[in-house]
N, CA, C, O and CB atoms as a CASP TS submission, in Angstrom:
PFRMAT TS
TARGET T0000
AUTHOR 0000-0000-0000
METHOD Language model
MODEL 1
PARENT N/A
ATOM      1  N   UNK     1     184.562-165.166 -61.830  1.00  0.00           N
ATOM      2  CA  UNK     1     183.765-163.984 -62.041  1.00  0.00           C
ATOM      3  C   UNK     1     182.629-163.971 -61.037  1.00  0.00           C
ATOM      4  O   UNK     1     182.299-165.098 -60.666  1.00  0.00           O
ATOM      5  CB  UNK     1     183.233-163.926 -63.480  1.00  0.00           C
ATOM      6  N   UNK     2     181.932-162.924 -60.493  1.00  0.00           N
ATOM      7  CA  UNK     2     181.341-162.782 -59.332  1.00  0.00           C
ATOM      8  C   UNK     2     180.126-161.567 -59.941  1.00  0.00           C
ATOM      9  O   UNK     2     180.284-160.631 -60.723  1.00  0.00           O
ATOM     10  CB  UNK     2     182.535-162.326 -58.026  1.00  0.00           C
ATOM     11  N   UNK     3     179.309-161.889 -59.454  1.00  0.00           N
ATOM     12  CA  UNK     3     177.727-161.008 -59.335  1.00  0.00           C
ATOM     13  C   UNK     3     178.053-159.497 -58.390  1.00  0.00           C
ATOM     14  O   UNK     3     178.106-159.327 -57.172  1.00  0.00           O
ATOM     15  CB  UNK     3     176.271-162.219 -58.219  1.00  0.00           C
ATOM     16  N   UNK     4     178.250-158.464 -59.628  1.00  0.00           N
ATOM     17  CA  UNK     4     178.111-157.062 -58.549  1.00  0.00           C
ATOM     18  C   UNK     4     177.035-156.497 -58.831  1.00  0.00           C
ATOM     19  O   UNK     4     176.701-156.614 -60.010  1.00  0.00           O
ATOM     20  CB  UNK     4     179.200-155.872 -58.616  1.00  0.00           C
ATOM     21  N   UNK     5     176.292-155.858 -58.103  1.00  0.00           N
ATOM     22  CA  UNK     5     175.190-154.467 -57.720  1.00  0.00           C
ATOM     23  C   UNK     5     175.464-153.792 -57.537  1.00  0.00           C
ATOM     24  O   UNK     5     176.131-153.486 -56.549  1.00  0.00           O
ATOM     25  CB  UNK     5     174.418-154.221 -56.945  1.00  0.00           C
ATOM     26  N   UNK     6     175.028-153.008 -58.586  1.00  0.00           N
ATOM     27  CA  UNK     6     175.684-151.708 -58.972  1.00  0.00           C
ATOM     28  C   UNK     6     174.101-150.205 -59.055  1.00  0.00           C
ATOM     29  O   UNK     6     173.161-150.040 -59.831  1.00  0.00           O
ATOM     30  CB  UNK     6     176.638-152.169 -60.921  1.00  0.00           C
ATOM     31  N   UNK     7     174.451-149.672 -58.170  1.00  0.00           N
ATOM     32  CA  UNK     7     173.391-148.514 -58.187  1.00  0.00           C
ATOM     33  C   UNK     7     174.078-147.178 -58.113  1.00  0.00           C
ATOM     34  O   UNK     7     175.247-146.880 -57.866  1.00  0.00           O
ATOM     35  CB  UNK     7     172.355-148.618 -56.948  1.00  0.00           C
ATOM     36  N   UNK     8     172.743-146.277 -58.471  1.00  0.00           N
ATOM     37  CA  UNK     8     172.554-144.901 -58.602  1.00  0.00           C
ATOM     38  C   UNK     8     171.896-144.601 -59.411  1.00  0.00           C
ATOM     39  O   UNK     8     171.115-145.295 -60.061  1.00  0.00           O
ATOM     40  CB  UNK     8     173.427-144.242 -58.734  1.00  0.00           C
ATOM     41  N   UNK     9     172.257-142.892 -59.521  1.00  0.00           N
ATOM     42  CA  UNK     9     171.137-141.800 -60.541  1.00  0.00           C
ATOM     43  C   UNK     9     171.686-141.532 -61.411  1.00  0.00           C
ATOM     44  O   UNK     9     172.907-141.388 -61.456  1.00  0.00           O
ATOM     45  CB  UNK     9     170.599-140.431 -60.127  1.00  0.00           C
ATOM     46  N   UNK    10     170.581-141.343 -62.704  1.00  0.00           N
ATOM     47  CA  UNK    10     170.631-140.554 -63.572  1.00  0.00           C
ATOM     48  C   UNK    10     169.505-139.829 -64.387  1.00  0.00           C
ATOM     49  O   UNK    10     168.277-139.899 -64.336  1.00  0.00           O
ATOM     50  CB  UNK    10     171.278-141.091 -64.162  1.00  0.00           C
ATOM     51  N   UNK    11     170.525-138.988 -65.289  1.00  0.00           N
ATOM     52  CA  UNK    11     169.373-137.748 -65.646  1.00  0.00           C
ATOM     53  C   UNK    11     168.587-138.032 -66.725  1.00  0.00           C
ATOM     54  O   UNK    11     168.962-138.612 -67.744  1.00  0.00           O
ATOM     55  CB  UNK    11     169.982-136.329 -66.023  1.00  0.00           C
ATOM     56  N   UNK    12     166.904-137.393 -66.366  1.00  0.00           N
ATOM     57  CA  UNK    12     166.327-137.677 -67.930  1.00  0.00           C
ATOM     58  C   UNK    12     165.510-136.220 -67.510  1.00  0.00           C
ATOM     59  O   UNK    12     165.718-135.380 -66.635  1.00  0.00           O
ATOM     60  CB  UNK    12     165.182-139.511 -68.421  1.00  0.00           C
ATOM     61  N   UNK    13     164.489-136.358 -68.571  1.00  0.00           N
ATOM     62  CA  UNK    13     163.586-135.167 -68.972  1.00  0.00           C
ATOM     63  C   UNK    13     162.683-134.892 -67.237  1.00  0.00           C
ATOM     64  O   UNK    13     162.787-133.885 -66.536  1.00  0.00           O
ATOM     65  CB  UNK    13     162.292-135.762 -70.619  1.00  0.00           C
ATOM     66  N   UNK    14     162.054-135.835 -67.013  1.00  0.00           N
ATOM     67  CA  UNK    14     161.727-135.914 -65.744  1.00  0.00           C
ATOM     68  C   UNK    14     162.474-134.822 -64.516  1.00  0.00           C
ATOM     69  O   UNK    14     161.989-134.010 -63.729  1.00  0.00           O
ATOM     70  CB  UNK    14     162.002-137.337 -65.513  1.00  0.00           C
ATOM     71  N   UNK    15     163.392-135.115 -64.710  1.00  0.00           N
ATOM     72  CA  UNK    15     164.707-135.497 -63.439  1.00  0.00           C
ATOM     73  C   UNK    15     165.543-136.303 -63.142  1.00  0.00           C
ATOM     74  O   UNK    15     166.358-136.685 -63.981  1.00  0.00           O
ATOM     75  CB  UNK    15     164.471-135.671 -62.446  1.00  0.00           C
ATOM     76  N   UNK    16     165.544-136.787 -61.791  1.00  0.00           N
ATOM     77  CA  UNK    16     166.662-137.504 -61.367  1.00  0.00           C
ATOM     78  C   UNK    16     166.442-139.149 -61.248  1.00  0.00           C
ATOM     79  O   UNK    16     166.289-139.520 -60.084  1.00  0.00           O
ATOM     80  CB  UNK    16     167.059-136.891 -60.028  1.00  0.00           C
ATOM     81  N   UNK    17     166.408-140.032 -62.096  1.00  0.00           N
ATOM     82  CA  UNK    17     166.021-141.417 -61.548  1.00  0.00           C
ATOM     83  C   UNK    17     166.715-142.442 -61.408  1.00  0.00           C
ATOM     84  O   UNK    17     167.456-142.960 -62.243  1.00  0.00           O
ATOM     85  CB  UNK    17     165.212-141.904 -62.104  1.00  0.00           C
ATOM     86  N   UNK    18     166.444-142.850 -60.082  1.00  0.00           N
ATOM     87  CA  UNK    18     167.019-144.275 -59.669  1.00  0.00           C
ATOM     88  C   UNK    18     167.325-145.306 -60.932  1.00  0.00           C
ATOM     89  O   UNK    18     166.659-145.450 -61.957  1.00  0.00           O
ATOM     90  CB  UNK    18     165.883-145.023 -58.661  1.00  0.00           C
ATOM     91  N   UNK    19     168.709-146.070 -60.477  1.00  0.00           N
ATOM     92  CA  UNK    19     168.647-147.364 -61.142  1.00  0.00           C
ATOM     93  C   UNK    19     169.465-148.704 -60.139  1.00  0.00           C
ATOM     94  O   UNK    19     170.211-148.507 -59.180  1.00  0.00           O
ATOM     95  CB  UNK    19     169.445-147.094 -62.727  1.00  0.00           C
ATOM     96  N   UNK    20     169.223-149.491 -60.474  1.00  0.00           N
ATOM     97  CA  UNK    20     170.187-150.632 -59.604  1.00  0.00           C
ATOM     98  C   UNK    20     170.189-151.802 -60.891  1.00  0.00           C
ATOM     99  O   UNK    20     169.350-151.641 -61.777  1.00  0.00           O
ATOM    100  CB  UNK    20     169.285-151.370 -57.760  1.00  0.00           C
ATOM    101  N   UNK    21     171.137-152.974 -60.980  1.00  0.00           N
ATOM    102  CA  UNK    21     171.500-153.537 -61.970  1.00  0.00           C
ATOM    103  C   UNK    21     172.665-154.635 -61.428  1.00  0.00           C
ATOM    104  O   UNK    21     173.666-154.291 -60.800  1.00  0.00           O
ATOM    105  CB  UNK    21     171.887-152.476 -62.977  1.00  0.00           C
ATOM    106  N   UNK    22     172.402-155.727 -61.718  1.00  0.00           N
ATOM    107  CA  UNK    22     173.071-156.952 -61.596  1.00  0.00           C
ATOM    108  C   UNK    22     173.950-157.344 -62.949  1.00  0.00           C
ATOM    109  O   UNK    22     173.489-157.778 -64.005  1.00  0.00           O
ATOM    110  CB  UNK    22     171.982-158.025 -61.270  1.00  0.00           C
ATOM    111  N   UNK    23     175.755-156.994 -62.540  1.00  0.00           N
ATOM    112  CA  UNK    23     176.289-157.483 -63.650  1.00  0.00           C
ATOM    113  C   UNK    23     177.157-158.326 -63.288  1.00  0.00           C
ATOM    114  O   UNK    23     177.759-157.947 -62.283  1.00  0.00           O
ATOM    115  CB  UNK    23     176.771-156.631 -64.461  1.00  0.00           C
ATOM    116  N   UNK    24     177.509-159.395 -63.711  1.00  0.00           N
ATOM    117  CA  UNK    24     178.793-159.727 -64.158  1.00  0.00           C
ATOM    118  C   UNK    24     179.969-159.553 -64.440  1.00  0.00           C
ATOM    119  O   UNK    24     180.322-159.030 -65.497  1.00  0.00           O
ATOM    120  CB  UNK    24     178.787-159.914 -64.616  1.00  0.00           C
ATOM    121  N   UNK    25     180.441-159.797 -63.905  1.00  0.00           N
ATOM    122  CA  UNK    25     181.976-159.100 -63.733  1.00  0.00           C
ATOM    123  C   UNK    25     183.312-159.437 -62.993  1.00  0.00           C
ATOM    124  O   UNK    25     183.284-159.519 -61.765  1.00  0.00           O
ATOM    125  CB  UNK    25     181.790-157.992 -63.191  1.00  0.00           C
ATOM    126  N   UNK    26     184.479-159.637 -63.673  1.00  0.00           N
ATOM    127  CA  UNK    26     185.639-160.387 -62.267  1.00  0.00           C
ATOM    128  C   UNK    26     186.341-159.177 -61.196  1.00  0.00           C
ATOM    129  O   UNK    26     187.227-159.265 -60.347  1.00  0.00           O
ATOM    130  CB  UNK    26     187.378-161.319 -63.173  1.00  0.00           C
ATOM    131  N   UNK    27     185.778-158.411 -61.514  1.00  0.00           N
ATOM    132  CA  UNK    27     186.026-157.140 -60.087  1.00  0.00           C
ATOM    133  C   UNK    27     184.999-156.032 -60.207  1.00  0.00           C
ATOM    134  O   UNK    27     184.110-155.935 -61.053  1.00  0.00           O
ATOM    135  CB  UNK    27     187.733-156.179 -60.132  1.00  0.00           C
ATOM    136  N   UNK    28     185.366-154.986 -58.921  1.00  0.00           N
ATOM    137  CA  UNK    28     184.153-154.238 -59.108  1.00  0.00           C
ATOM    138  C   UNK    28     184.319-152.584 -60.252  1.00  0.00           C
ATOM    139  O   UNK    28     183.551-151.638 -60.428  1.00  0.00           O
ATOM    140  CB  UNK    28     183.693-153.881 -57.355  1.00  0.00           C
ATOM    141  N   UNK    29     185.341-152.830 -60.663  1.00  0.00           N
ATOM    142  CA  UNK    29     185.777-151.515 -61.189  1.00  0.00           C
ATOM    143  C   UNK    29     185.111-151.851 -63.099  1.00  0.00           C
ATOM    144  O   UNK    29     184.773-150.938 -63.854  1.00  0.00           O
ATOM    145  CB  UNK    29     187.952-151.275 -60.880  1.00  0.00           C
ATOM    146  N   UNK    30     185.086-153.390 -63.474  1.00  0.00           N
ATOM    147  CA  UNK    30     184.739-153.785 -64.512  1.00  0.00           C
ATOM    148  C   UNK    30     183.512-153.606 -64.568  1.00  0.00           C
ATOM    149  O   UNK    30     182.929-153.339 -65.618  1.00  0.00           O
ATOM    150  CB  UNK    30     185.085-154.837 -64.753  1.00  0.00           C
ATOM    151  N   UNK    31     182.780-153.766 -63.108  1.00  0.00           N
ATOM    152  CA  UNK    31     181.078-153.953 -63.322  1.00  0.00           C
ATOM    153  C   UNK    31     180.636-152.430 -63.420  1.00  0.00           C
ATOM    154  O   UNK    31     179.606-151.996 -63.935  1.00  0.00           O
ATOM    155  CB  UNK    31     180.149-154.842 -61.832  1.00  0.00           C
ATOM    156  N   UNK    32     181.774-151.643 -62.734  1.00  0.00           N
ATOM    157  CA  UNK    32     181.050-149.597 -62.766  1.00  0.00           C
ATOM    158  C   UNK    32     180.858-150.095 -64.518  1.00  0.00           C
ATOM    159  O   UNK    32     179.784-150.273 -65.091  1.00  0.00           O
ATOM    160  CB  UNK    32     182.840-147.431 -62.275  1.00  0.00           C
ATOM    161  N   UNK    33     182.056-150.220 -65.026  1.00  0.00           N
ATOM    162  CA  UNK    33     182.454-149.560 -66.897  1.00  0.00           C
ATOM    163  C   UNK    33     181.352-150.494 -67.644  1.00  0.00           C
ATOM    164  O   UNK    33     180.985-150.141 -68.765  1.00  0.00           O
ATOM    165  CB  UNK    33     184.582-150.056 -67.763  1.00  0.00           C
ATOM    166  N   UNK    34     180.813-151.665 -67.067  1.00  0.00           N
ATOM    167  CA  UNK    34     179.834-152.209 -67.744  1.00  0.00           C
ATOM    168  C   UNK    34     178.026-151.805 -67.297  1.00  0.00           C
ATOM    169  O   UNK    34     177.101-151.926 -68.099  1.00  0.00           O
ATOM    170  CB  UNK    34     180.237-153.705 -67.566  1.00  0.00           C
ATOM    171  N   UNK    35     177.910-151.439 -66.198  1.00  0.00           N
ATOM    172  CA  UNK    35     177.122-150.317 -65.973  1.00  0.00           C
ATOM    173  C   UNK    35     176.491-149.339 -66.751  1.00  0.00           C
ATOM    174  O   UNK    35     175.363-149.042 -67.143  1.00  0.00           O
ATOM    175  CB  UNK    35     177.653-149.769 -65.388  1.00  0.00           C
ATOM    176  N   UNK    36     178.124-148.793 -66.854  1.00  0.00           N
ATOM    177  CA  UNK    36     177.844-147.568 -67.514  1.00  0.00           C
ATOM    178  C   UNK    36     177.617-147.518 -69.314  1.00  0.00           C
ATOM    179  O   UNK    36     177.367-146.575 -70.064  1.00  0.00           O
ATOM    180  CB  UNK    36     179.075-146.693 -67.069  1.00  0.00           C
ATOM    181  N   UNK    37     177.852-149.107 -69.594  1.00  0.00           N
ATOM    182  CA  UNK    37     177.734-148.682 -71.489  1.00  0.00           C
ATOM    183  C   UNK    37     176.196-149.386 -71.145  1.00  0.00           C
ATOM    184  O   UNK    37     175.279-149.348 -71.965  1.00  0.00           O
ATOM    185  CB  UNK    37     179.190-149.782 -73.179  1.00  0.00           C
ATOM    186  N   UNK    38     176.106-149.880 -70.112  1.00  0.00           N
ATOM    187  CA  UNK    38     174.715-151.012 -70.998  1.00  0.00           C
ATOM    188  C   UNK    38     173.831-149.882 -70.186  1.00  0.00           C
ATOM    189  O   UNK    38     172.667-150.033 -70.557  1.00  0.00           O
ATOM    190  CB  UNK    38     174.356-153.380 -70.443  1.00  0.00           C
ATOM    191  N   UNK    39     173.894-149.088 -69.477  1.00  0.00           N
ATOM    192  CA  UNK    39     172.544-147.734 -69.020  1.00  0.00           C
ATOM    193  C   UNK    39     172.920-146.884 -70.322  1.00  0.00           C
ATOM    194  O   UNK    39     172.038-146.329 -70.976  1.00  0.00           O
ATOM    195  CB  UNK    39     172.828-146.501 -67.091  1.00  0.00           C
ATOM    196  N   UNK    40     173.924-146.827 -70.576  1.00  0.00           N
ATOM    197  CA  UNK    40     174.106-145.925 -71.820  1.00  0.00           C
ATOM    198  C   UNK    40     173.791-145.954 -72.954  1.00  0.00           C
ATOM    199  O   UNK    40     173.694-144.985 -73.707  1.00  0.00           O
ATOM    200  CB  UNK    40     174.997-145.746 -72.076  1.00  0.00           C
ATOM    201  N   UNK    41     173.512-147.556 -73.300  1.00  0.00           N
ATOM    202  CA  UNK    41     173.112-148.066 -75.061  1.00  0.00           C
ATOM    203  C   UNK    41     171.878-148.077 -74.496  1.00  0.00           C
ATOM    204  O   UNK    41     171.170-147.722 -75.439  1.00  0.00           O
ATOM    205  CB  UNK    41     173.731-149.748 -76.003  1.00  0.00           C
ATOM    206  N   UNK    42     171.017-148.293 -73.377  1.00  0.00           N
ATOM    207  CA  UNK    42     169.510-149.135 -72.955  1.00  0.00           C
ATOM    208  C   UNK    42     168.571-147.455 -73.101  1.00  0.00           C
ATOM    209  O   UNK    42     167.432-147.366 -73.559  1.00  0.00           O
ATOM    210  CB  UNK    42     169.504-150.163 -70.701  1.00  0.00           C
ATOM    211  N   UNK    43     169.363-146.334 -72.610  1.00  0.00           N
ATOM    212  CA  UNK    43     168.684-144.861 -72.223  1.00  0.00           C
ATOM    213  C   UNK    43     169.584-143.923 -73.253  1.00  0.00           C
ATOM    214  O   UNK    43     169.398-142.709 -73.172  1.00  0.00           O
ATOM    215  CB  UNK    43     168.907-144.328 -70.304  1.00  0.00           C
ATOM    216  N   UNK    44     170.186-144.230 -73.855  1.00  0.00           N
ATOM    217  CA  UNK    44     170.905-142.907 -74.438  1.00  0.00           C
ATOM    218  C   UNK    44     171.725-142.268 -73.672  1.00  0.00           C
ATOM    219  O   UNK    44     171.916-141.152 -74.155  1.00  0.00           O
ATOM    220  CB  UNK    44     170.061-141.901 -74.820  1.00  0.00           C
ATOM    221  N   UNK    45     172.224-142.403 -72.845  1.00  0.00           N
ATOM    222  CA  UNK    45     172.967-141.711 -71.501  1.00  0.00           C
ATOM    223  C   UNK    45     174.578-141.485 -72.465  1.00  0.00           C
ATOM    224  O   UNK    45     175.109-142.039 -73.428  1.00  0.00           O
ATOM    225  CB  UNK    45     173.083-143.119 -69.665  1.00  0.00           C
ATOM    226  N   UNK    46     174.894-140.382 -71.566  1.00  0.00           N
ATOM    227  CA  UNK    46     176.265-140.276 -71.550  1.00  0.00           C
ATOM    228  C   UNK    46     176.695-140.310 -70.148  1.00  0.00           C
ATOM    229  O   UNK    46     176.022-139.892 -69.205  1.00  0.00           O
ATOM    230  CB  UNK    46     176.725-139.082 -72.246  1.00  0.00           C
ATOM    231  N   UNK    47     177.985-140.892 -70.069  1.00  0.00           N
ATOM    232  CA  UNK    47     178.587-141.071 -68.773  1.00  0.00           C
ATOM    233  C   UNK    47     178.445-139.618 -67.676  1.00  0.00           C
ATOM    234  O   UNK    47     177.963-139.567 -66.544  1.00  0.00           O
ATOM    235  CB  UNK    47     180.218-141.466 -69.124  1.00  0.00           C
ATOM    236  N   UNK    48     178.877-138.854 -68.260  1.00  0.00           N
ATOM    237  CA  UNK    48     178.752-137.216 -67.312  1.00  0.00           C
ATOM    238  C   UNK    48     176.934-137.386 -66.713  1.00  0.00           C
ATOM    239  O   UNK    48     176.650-136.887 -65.624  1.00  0.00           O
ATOM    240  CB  UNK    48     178.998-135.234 -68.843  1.00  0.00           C
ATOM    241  N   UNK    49     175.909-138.070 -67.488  1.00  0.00           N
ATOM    242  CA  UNK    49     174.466-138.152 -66.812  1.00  0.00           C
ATOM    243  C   UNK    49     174.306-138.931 -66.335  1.00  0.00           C
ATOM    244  O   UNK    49     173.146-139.333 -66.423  1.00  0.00           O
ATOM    245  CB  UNK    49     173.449-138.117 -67.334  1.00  0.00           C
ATOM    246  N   UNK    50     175.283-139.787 -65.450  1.00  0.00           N
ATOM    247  CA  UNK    50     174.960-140.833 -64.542  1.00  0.00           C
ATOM    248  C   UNK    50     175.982-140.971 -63.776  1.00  0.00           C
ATOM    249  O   UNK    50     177.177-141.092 -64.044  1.00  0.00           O
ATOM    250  CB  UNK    50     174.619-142.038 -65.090  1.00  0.00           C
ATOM    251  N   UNK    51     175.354-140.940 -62.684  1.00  0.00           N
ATOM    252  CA  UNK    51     176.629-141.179 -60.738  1.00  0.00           C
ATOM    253  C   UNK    51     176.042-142.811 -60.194  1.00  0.00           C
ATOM    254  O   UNK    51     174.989-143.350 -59.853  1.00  0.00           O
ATOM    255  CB  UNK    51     175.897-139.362 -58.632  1.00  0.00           C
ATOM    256  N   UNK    52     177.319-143.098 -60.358  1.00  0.00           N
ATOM    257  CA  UNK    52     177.497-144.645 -59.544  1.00  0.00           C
ATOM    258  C   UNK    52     177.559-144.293 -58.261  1.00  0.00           C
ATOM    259  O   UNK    52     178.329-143.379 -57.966  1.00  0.00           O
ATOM    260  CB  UNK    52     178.888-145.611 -59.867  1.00  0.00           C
ATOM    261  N   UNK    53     176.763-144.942 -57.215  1.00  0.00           N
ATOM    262  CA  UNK    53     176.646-144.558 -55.989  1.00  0.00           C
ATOM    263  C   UNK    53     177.254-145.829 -55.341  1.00  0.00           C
ATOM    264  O   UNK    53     178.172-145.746 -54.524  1.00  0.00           O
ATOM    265  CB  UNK    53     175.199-144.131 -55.592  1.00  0.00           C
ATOM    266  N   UNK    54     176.821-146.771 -55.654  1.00  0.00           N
ATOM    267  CA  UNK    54     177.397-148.346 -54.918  1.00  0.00           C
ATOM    268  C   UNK    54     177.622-149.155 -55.572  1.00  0.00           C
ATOM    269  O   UNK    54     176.987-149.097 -56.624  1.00  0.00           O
ATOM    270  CB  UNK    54     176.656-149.119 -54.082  1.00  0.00           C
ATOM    271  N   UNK    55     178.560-150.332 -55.440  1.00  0.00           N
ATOM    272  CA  UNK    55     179.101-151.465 -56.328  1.00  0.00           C
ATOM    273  C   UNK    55     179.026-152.674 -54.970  1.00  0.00           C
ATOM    274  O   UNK    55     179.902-152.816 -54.117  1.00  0.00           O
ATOM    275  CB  UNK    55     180.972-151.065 -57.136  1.00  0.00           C
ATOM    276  N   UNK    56     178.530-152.975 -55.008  1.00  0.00           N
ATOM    277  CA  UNK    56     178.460-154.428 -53.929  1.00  0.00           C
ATOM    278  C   UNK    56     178.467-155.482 -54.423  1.00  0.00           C
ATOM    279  O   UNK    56     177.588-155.531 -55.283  1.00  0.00           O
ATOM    280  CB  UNK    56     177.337-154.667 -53.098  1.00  0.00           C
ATOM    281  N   UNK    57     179.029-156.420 -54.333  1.00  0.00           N
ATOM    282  CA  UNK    57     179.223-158.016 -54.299  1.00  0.00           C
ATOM    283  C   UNK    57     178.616-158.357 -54.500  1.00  0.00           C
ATOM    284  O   UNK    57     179.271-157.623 -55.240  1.00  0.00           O
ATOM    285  CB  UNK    57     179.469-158.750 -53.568  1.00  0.00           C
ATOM    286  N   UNK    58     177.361-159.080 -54.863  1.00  0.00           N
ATOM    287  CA  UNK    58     176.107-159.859 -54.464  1.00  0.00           C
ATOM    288  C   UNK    58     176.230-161.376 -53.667  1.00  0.00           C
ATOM    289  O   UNK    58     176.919-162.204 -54.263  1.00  0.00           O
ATOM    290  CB  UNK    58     175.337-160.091 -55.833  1.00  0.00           C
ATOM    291  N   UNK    59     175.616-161.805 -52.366  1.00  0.00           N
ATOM    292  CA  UNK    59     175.994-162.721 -51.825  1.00  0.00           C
ATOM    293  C   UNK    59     176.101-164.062 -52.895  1.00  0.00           C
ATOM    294  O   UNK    59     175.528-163.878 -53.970  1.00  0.00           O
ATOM    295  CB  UNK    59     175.158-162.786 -50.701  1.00  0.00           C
ATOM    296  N   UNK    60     176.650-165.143 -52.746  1.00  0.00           N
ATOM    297  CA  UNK    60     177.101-166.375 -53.255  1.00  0.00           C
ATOM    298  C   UNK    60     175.817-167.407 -52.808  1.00  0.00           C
ATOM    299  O   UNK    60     175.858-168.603 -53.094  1.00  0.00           O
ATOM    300  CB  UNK    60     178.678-166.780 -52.592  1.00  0.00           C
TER
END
Protein backbone atom coordinates (compact mmCIF):
# COMPACT_ATOMS: atom_id res chain seq x y z
CA UNK A 1 0.00 0.00 0.00
CA UNK A 2 1.45 3.41 -0.96
CA UNK A 3 0.82 7.20 0.23
CA UNK A 4 -1.45 9.16 -2.48
CA UNK A 5 -2.19 13.08 -2.64
CA UNK A 6 -5.08 13.69 -3.50
CA UNK A 7 -6.37 17.40 -4.30
CA UNK A 8 -9.04 19.78 -5.37
CA UNK A 9 -12.32 21.87 -4.86
CA UNK A 10 -15.21 21.95 -3.24
CA UNK A 11 -18.40 23.73 -2.59
CA UNK A 12 -19.53 25.48 0.60
CA UNK A 13 -21.54 28.62 1.58
CA UNK A 14 -18.46 30.75 0.95
CA UNK A 15 -17.65 29.31 -2.46
CA UNK A 16 -15.14 27.38 -3.91
CA UNK A 17 -12.42 25.84 -1.46
CA UNK A 18 -9.29 24.19 -1.81
CA UNK A 19 -8.43 20.84 -0.24
CA UNK A 20 -5.34 18.44 -0.47
CA UNK A 21 -5.18 15.16 1.76
CA UNK A 22 -2.80 12.28 2.33
CA UNK A 23 -4.40 8.78 2.07
CA UNK A 24 -3.61 5.47 2.08
CA UNK A 25 -4.29 3.38 -0.34
CA UNK A 26 -2.99 0.26 -2.74
CA UNK A 27 -3.80 2.29 -6.01
CA UNK A 28 -4.83 5.58 -7.02
CA UNK A 29 -8.45 5.01 -7.98
CA UNK A 30 -9.01 3.63 -4.10
CA UNK A 31 -7.44 6.85 -2.67
CA UNK A 32 -10.09 9.27 -5.21
CA UNK A 33 -13.23 6.85 -3.37
CA UNK A 34 -11.53 7.33 0.01
CA UNK A 35 -11.16 11.03 -0.52
CA UNK A 36 -14.27 11.36 -1.32
CA UNK A 37 -16.24 9.62 1.86
CA UNK A 38 -13.76 11.00 4.46
CA UNK A 39 -14.31 15.04 2.78
CA UNK A 40 -17.79 13.82 2.78
CA UNK A 41 -18.38 12.50 6.52
CA UNK A 42 -15.56 15.50 7.77
CA UNK A 43 -17.89 18.57 5.62
CA UNK A 44 -21.17 17.09 4.79
CA UNK A 45 -20.31 16.98 1.11
CA UNK A 46 -21.91 15.06 -1.48
CA UNK A 47 -19.81 13.67 -4.21
CA UNK A 48 -21.51 15.97 -7.18
CA UNK A 49 -19.79 19.08 -4.57
CA UNK A 50 -16.42 18.04 -4.97
CA UNK A 51 -13.82 17.73 -8.21
CA UNK A 52 -10.71 15.65 -7.73
CA UNK A 53 -8.16 17.50 -9.58
CA UNK A 54 -4.89 15.32 -8.79
CA UNK A 55 -3.98 11.92 -7.30
CA UNK A 56 -0.14 11.68 -6.98
CA UNK A 57 1.98 9.13 -5.38
CA UNK A 58 3.68 10.63 -2.55
CA UNK A 59 7.53 10.10 -2.75
CA UNK A 60 8.91 6.90 -0.63
Amino acid sequence: MGTYTVAGTYEDRAGDRSFETAIDAPNADVATERAFATMGSRHGLKRTEMTVDTVEEAAQ
